[in-house]
C-alpha positions in Angstrom: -79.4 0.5 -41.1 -79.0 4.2 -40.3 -75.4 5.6 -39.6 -72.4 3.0 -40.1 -72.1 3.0 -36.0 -75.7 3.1 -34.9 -75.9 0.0 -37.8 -73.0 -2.1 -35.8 -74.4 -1.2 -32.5 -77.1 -2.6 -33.4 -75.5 -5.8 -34.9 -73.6 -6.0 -32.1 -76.4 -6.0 -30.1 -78.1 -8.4 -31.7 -74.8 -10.9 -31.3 -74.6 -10.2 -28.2 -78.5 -11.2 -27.4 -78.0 -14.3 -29.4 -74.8 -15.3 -27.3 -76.4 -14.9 -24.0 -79.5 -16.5 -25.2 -77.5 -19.4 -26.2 -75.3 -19.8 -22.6 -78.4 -19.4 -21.3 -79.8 -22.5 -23.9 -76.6 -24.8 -23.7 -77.3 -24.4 -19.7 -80.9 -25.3 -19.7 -80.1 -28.0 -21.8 -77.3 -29.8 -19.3 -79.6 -29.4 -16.6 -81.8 -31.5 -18.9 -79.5 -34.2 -19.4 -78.3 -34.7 -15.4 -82.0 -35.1 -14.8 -82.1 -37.6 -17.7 -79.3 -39.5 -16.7 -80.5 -39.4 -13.2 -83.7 -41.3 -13.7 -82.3 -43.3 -16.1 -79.8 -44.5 -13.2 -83.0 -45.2 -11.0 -84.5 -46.7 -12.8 -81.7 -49.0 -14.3 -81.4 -49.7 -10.7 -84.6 -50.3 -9.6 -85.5 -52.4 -12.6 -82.4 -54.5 -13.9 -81.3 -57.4 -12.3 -77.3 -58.0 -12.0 -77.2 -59.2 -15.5 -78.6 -56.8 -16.8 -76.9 -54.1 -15.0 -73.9 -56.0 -16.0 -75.0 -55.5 -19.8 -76.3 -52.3 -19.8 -73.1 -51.1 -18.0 -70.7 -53.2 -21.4 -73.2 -51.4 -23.6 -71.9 -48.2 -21.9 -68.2 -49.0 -22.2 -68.7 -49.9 -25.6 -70.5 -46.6 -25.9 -67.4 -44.5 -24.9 -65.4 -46.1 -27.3 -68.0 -45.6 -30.5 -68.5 -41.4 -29.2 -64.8 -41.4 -29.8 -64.7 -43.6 -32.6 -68.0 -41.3 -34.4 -66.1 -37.9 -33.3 -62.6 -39.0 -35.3 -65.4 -40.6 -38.3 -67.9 -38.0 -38.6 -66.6 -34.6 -37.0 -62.3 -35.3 -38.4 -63.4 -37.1 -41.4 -60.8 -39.9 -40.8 -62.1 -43.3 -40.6 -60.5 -46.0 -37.9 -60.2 -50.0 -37.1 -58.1 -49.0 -34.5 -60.8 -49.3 -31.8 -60.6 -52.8 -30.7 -56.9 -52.0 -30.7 -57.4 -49.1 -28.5 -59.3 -51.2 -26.0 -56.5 -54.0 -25.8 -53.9 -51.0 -25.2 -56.0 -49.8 -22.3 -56.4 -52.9 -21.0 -53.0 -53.7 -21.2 -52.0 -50.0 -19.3 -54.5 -50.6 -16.7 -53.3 -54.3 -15.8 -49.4 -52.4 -15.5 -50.2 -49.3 -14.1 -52.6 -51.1 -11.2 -50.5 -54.4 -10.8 -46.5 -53.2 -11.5 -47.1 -49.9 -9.9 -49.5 -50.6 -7.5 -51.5 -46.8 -7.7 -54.7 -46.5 -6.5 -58.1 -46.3 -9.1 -58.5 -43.0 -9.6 -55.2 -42.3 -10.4 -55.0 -45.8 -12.7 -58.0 -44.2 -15.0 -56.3 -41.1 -15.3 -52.8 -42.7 -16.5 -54.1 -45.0 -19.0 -55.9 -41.6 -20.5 -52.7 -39.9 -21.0 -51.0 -42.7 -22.0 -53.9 -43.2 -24.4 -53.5 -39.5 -25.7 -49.9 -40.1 -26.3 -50.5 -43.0 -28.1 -53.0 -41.4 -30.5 -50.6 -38.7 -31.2 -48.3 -41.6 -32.5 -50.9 -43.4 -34.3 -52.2 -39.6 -36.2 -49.1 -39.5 -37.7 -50.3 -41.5 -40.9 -52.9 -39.6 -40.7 -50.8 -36.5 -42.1 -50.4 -37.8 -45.3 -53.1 -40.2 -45.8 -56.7 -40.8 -46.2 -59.6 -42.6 -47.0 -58.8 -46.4 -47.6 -55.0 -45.4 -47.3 -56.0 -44.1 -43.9 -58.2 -47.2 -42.9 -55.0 -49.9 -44.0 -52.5 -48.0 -42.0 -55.2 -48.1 -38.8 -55.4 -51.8 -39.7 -51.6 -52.4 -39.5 -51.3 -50.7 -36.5 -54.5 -53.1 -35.1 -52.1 -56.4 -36.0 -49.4 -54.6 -35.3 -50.8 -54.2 -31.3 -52.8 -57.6 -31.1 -49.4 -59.0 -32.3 -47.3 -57.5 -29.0 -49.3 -59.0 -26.9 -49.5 -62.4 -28.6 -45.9 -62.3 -27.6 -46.0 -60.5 -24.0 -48.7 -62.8 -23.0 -46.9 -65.6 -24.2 -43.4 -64.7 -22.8 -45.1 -64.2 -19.6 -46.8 -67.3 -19.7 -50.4 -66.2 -19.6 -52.2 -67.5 -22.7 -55.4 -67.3 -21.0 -54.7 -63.1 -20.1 -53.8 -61.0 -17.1 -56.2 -61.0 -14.2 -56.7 -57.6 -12.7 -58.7 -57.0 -9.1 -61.3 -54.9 -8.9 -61.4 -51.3 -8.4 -61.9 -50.1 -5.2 -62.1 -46.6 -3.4 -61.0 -46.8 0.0 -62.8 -49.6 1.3 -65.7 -49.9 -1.3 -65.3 -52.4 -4.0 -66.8 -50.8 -7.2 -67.9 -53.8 -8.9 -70.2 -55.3 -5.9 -73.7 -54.4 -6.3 -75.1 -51.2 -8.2 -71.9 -49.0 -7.6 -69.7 -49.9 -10.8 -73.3 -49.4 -13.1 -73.6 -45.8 -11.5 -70.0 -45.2 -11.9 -69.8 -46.4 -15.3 -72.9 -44.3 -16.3 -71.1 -40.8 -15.0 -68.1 -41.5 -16.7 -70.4 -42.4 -19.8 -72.3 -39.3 -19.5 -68.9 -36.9 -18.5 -67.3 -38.6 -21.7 -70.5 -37.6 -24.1 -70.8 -34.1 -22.3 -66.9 -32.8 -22.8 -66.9 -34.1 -26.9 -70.4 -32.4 -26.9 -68.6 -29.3 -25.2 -65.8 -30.1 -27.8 -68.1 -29.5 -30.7 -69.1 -25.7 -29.9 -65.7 -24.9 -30.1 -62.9 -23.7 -32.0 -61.3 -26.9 -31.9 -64.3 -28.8 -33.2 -65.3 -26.3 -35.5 -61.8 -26.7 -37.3 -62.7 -30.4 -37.7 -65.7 -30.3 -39.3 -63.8 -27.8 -41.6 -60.9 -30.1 -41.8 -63.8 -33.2 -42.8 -65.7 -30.5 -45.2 -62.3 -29.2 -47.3 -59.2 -29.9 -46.1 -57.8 -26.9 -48.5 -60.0 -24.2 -47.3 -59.7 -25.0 -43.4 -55.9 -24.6 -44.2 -56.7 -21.2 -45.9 -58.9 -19.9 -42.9 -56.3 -20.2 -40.1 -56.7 -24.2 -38.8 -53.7 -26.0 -38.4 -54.9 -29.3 -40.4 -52.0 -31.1 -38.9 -52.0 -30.1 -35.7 -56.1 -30.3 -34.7 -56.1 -33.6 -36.6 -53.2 -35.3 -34.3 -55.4 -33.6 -30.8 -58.2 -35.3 -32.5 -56.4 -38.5 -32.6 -55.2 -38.0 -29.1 -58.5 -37.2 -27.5 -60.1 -39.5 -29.3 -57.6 -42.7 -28.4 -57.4 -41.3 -24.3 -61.8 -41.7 -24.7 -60.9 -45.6 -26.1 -58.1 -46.1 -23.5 -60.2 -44.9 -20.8 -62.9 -47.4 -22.1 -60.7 -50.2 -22.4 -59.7 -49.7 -18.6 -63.2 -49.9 -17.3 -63.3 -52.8 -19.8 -60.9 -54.5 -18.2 -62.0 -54.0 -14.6 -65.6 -55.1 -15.4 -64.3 -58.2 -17.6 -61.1 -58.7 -14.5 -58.8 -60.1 -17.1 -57.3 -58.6 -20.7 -56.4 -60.9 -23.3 -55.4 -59.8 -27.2 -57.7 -62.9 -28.3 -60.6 -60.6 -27.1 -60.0 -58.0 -29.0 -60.1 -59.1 -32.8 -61.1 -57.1 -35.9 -64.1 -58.1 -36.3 -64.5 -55.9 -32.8 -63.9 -52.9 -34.8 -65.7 -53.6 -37.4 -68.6 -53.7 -35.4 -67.4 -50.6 -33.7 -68.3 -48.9 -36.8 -71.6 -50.5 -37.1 -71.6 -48.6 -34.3 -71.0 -45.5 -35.4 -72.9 -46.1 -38.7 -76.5 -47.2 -36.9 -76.2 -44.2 -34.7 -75.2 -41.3 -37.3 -72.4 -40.2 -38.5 -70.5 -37.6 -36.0 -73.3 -37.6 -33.8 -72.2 -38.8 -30.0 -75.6 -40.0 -28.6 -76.5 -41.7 -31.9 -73.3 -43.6 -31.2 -74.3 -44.6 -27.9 -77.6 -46.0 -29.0 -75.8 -47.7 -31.7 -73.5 -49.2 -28.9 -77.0 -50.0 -27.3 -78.4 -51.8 -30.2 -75.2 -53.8 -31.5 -74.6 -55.0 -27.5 -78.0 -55.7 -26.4 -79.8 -57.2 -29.8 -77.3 -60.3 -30.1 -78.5 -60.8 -26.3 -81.9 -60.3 -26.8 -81.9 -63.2 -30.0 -79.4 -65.3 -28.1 -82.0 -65.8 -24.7 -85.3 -65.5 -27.1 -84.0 -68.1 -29.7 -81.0 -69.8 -28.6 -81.5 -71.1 -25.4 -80.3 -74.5 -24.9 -83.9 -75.7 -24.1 -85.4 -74.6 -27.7 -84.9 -77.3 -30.1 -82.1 -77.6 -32.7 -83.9 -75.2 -35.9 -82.5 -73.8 -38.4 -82.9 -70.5 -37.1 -80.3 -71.2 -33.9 -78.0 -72.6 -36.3 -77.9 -69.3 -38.1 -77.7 -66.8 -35.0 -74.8 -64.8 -36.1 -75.8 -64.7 -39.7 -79.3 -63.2 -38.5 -77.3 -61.2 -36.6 -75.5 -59.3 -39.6 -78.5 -59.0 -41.3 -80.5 -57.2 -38.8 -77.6 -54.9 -38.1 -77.7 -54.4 -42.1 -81.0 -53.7 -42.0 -80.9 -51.3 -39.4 -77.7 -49.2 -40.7 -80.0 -49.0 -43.7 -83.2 -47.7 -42.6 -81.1 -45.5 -40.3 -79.1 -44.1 -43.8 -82.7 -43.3 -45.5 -84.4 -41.7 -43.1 -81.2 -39.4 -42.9 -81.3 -39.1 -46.5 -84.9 -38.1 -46.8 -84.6 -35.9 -43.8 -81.5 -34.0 -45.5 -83.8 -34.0 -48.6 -86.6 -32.2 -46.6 -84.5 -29.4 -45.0 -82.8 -28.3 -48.2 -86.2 -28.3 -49.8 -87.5 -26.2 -47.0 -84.0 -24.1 -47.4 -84.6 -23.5 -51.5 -88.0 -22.5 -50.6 -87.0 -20.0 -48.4 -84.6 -18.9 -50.3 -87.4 -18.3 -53.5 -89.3 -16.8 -51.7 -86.7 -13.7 -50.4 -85.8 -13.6 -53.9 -87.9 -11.8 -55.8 -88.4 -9.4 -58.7 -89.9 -6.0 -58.8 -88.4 -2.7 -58.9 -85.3 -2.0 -59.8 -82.4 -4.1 -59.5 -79.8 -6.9 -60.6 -80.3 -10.8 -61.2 -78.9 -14.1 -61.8 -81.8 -16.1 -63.1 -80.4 -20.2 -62.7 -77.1 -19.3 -63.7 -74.3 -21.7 -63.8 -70.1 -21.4 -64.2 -68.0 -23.0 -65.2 -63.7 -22.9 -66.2 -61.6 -23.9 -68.7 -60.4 -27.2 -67.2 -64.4 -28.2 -66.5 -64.7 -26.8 -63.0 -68.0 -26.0 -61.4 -68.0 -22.8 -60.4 -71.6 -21.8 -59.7 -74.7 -24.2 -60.3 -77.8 -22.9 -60.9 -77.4 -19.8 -59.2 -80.5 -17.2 -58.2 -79.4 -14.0 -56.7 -81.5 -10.6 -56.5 -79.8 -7.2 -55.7 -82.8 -4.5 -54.8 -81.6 -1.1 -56.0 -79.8 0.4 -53.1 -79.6 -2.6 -51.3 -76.4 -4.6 -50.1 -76.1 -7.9 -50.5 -73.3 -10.2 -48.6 -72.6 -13.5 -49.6 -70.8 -15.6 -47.1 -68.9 -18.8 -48.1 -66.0 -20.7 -47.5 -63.0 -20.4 -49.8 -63.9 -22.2 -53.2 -67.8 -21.6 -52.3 -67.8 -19.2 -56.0 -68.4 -16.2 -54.2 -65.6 -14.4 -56.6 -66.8 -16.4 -59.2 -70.4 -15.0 -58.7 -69.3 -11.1 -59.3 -67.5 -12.0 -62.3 -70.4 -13.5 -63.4 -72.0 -10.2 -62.9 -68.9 -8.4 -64.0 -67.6 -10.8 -66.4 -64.7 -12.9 -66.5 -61.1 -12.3 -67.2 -60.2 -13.8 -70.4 -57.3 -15.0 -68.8 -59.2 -16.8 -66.0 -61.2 -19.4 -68.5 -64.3 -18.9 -66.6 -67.4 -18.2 -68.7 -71.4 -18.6 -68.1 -72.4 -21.8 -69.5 -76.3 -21.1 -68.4 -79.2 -18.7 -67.1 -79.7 -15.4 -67.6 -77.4 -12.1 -65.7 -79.6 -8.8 -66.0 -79.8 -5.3 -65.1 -83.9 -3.6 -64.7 -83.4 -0.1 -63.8 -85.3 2.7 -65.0 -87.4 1.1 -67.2 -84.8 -0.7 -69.1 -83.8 -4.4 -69.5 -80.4 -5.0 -69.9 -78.7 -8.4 -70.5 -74.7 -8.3 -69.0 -74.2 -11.9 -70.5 -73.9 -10.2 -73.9 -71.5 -7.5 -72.8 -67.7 -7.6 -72.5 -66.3 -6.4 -69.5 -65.9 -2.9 -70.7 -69.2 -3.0 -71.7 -70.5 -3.7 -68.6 -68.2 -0.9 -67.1 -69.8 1.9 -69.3 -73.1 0.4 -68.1 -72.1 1.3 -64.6 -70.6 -2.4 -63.4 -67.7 -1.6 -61.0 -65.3 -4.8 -59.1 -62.7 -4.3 -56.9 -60.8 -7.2 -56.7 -59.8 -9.3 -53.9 -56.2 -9.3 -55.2 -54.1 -7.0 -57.8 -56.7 -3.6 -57.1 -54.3 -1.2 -57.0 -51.5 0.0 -59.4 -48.9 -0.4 -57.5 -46.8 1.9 -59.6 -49.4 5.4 -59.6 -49.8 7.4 -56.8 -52.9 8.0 -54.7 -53.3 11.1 -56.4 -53.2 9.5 -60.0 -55.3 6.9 -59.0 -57.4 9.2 -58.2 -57.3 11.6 -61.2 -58.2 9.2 -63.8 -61.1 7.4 -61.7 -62.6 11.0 -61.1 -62.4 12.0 -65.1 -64.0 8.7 -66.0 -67.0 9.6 -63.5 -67.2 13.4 -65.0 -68.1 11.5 -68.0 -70.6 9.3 -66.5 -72.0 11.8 -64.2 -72.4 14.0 -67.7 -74.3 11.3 -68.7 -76.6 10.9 -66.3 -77.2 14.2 -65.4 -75.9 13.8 -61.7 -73.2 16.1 -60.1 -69.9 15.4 -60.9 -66.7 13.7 -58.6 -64.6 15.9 -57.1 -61.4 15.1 -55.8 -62.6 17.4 -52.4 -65.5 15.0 -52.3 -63.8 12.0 -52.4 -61.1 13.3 -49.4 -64.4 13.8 -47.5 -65.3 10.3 -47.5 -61.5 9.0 -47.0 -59.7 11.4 -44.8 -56.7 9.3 -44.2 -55.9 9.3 -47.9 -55.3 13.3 -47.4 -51.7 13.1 -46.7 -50.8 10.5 -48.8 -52.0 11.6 -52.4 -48.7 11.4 -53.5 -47.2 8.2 -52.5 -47.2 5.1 -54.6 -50.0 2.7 -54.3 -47.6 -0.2 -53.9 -45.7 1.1 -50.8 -49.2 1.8 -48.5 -50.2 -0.1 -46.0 -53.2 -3.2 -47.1 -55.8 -1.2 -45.4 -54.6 1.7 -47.6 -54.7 0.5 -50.7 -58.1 -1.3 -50.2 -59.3 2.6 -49.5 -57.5 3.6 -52.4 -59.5 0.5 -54.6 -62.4 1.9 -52.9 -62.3 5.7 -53.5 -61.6 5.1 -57.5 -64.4 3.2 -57.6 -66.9 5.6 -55.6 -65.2 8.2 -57.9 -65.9 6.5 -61.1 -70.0 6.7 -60.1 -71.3 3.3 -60.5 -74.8 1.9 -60.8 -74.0 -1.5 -59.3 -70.8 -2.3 -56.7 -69.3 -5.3 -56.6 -66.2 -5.8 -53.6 -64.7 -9.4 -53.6 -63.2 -9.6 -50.0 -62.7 -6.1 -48.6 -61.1 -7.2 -45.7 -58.7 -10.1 -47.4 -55.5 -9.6 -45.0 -55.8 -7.2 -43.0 -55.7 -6.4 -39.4 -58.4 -6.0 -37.0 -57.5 -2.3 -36.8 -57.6 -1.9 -40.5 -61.2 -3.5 -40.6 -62.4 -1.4 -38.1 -61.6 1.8 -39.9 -62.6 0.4 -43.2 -65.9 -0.6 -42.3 -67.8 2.7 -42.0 -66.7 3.4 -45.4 -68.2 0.6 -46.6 -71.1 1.8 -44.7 -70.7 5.3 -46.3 -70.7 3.7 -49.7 -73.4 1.0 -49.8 -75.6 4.7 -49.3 -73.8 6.4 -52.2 -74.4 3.2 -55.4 -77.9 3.5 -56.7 -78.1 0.4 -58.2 -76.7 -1.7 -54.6 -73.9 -3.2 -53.6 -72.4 -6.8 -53.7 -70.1 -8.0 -51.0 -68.1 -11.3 -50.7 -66.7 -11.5 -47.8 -65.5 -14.3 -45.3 -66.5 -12.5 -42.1 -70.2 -13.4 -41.5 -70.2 -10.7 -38.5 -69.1 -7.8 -40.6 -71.3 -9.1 -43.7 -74.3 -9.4 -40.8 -73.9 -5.5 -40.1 -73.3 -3.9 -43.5 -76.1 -6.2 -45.6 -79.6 -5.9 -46.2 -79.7 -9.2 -47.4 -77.3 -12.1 -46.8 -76.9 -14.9 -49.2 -74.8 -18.3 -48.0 -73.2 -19.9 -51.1 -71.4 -23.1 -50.8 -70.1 -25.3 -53.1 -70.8 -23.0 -56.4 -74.6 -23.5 -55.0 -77.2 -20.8 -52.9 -78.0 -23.0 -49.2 -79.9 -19.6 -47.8 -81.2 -15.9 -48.5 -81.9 -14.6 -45.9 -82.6 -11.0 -43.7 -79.4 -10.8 -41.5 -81.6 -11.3 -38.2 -81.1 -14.0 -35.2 -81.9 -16.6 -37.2 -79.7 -16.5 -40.1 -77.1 -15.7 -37.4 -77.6 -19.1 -35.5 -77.7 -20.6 -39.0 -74.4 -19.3 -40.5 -72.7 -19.9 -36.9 -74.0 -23.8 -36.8 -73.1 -24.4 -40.8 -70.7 -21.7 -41.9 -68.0 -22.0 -39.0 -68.6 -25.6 -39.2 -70.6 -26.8 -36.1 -72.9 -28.6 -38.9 -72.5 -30.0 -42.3 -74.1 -27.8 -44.8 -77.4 -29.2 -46.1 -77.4 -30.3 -49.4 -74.1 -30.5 -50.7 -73.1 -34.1 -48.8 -73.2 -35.4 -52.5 -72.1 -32.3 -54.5 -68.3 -31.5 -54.6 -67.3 -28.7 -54.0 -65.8 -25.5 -56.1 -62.7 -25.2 -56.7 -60.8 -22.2 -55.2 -61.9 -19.4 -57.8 -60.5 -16.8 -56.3 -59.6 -14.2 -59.7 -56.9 -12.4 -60.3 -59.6 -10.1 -61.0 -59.4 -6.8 -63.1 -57.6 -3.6 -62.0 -59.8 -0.4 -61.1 
């Protein structure tokens, strides 16, 4: 990578290519869909008649809804039967805030949405503390709980048949006469699916999917679990408001004994036909669930066609082809998945591989004392002179992997249950998984810890001392110049004034330099750094990273680096490696592509492929063993 800044010049130039070539992408890309969504209005207009304009335009209502509905499901990881509910509110908002209040359309639409945020940020509040089916009975209650008020407003106001609302008109024009509510309805459809598309390249939705992925390591990485899951819940619920208004204009009345559970359900039929978390699969879901009960209603239950069987079973049929369909939809995603993770392995073999010298994990696998996975059939390859970077969320094993190359503490109760851990240099096999840990130091193994790499009790200078007499001994050895405490200085300048203060009273960047310098001094073959920048400040990461750079020149045998920040692994590796879940996703060069790939899966814009079935690691992050 030449010098450490020439190296992140040219990393950074490389980021900077890829971001402009993805503005450039996303922009090409929306241009796309207005042309779409223009010809698909002219021709929805050119080839429908009023009823089915009329139906294409529920299907799109409906389809607001299930975007929202798949965002919270698929993107938050928290499921809903709230939907139908949602609707009823919306309806309910519209029919006060355009009768009692008399405002005008525009500003109608855009009440009921904040009322509807405001209501979603009351209805995330079980979501805080509950999950799963706990999550899905509470969203229930709150569905009886809303169909129930108005059961009893509708009934205290004497209108058991609902509330009859006018339709919508701007200025003069009614919106509902003629073509003019299906093309309104279809931009609000498509500015709906556009901002939760938007939504999903951001910081926002990246913390969801990390927040859906493991709730514990979003916390650990900065998202506020509480806080993005409540704006999901209010976004979300303003998107099913906003539907349930232009419900309830193109219906003109809102009743609860519209709205019933079963709506919801089929809301998630929805959702489940489409794919999980994915906005226009939702809408074609919407599409299918709508329009197929039409399509078998007018093809095999008119009242002209005689009285069969099969029009006495319509709504049975009904389920079953909706079953049917959710299935096939399931297996082709399930055989796609398949694919692309076999594609990703073979990738991954195939930047592998295994001459010269250098360091491998052969199918090696981890595990703790309590049972824990920690790595599963790991393969990793570390070219002599080489970096390595392996990128992973917290509790992916990436400590666990260089204490599988370093050994584990004994304290820790993690051992190597499988595969093989080995050292080829110079002619010589050597097998780690038979040394101890100070065995594997006198072979030239060095680990700075993410935590505890200091002692916080020496000074700098002692530190120092001891680390440069152990590599006098190794450099004897070898044959190679010895350490030098001059030497050293060279490499860390800003230790130069500080050789006699205590390790514990220094700054974090400090002592990671400190961990650093006893280790370069000590002359290992093979580096292993668990988290070098684990706390510390943007300033602190700058100045430590072309030391890093310094020293991934200076370790014959290579360097391994577990790190969280894929743009700092991206410009000090030769190689990076994405581990997720105790398990290798991708090995790859650190070009464009692998970019693109860790930005998409690592920060959480896509589920990582092939662990939607594996759980994950649990946090292994070591106490680790002091220099």
């Amino acid at each position: 990578m030449g010098t450490g800044t020439g190296g992140i010049g040219a990393a950074g130039s490389r980021v900077l290519g890829f971001a402009g070539a993805t503005q450039r992408a996303v922009g090409a890309r929306w241009i796309l869909r207005v042309a779409v969504l223009v010809v698909l209005v002219v021709l929805g207009i050119s080839m429908l008649d009023d009823y089915q304009q009329q139906l294409v335009v529920t299907t799109m209502i409906y389809g607001i809804a299930a975007i929202a509905l798949s965002v919270l499901m698929g993107w938050v990881g928290r499921p809903s039967l709230l939907t139908a509910a949602s609707l009823l509110a919306g309806g309910y908002a519209t029919v006060y805030l355009d009768d009692n209040l008399d405002l005008p359309f525009p500003a109608v639409l855009v009440g009921v949405t904040l009322v509807g945020a405001l209501f979603g940020l009351i209805a995330s509040l079980p979501a805080r503390r509950l999950s799963g089916l706990y999550l899905l009975l509470s969203t229930m209650a709150l569905f009886y709980l809303i169909s129930d008020i108005g059961n009893i407003v509708q009934s205290k106001h004497q209108v058991l048949g609902g509330y009859f609302i006018e339709s919508p008109t701007i200025g003069e024009k009614v919106l509902t006469q003629g073509t003019t509510w299906f093309v309104f309805v279809a931009v609000v459809t498509f500015a709906v699916l556009e901002y939760f598309t938007y939504l999903r390249r951001t910081r926002l939705g990246r913390g969801w999917i990390a927040i859906r992925d493991q709730e514990a390591a979003a916390s650990v990485t900065g998202v506020r679990v509480g806080g993005s899951v409540a704006l999901a819940f209010a976004l979300t619920t303003a998107a099913q408001f906003l539907a349930g208004a232009l419900f309830a204009y193109h219906l003109s009345t809102v009743s609860y004994t519209s709205y019933t559970l079963h709506m919801s359900i089929n809301f998630i039929i929805m959702v489940v036909i489409g794919g999980l978390g994915r906005p226009v699969g939702a809408m074609i879901g919407a599409g299918i669930v709508t329009l197929v009960p039409s399509w078998m209603n007018s093809t095999f239950g008119d009242a002209t066609t005689s009285d069969t069987w099969l029009t006495r079973n319509l709504g049975a049929l009904e389920s079953v082809v909706f079953a049917l369909i959710g299935i096939a939809v399931l297996l082709n995603v399930r055989g796609r998945l398949k694919r692309r993770r076999a594609h990703m392995l073979s990738e991954s073999a195939d930047a592998v591989g295994d001459t010269g010298d250098r360091t491998e994990l052969r199918g090696v696998s981890a595990s703790y004392a309590a049972g824990e996975t920690a790595l599963d059939k790991v393969d990793l390859n570390v070219p002599a002179g080489q970096t390595v970077a392996v990128v992973g969320r917290n509790g992916a094993g990436k400590s666990s992997l260089l204490h599988a190359l370093s050994g584990f503490p004994e304290r820790s109760g993690g051992r190597v249950v499988a595969g093989d851990v080995r050292i080829h240099a110079e002619d010589r096999d050597t097998d780690l998984r038979s040394l101890s840990i100070s065995e594997r130091s006198d072979r030239g193994v060095g680990l700075i810890p993410a935590e505890d790499k200091v002692f916080a009790e020496l000074t700098v200078r002692e530190h120092l001392r001891d680390a440069i007499a152990a590599g006098a001994v190794r450099a004897k050895r070898n044959g190679s110049n010895p350490p030098t405490l001059e030497g050293i200085l060279a490499t860390f300048p800003a230790l130069h004034g500080k050789l006699d203060r205590r390790a514990g009273l220094l700054s974090g960047g400090e002592r990671q330099q400190v961990a650093l310098a006893a280790a370069l001094a000590r002359q290992p073959y093979l580096l292993l750094v668990d988290e070098p920048t684990l706390g510390l400040s943007p300033v602190a990461i700058e100045g430590l990273e072309p030391i890093l750079e310094e020293i991934r020149r200076s370790v014959p045998g290579g360097v391994v680096l577990a790190e969280q920040n894929p743009a700092l692994a991206m410009r000090l590796a030769d190689t990076v490696v994405l581990l997720e879940g105790g398990r290798v996703v991708r090995v790859a060069a650190p070009d464009d592509d692998v970019l693109e790939f860790i930005e998409e899966r690592f920060l959480g814009l896509t589920a990582l492929v092939g662990n939607e079935h594996h759980e994950p690691a649990a946090a292994t992050r070591d106490h680790g063993i002091t220099p």
